[in-house]
C-alpha positions in Angstrom: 0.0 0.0 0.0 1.5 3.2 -1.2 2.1 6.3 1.8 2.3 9.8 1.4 3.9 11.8 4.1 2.1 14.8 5.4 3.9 18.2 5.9 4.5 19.5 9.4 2.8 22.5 10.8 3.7 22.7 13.8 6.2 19.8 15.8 5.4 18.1 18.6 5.5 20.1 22.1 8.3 19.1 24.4 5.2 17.5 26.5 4.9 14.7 24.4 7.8 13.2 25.0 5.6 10.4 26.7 3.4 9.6 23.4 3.5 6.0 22.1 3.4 6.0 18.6 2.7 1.9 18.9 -0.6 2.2 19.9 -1.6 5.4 17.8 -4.7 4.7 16.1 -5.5 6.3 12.3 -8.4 8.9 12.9 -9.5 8.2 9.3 -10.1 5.1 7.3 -10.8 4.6 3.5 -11.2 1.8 1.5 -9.0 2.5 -0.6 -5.1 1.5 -0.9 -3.2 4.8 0.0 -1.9 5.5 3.7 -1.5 9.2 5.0 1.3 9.6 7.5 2.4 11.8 10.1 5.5 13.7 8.8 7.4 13.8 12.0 6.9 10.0 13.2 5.8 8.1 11.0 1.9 7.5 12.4 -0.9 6.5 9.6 -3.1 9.4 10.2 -5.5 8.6 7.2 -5.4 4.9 6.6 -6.5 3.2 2.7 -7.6 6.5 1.8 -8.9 6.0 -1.8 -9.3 8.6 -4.9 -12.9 9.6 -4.2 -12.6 10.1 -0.6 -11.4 12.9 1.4 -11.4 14.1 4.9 -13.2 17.4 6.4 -10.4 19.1 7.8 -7.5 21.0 6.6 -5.2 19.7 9.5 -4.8 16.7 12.3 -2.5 16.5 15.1 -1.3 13.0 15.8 -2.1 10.8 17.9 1.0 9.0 18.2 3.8 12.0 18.4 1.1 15.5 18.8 2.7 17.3 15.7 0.0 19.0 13.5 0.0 17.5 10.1 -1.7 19.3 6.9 -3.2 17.2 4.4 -2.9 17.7 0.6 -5.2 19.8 -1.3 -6.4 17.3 -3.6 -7.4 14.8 0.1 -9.4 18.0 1.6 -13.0 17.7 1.1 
């Protein structure tokens, strides 16, 4: 499954130096076959994201590492 790494917006705060980016969940799921990850660790943010489906926001912090991610133009709904 392809994966396309999302720009950084902001990096994670020295507080999150606790985050576990093993259990991170994705807070979006496709059915497609392309993976969105977090561009500072690595997280699947969008997960089988396919090329009729989009997500609501502009950004997303993550889950695993709490750096705000932006998604691509072309993924924004």
């Amino acid at each position: 499954m392809p994966s396309v790494v999302l720009k950084v917006r902001r990096p994670p705060s020295s507080g999150t130096d606790d985050a576990t980016p093993g259990s991170a969940k994705p807070l979006f799921r496709g059915q497609g076959g392309t993976d969105y990850v977090c561009g500072s660790c690595g997280v699947v943010i969008a997960e089988g994201m396919g090329p009729n489906q989009h997500v609501i926001v502009d950004t997303a912090v993550c889950s695993g590492c709490g750096a705000e991610n932006e998604f691509p133009p072309e993924l924004r709904a």
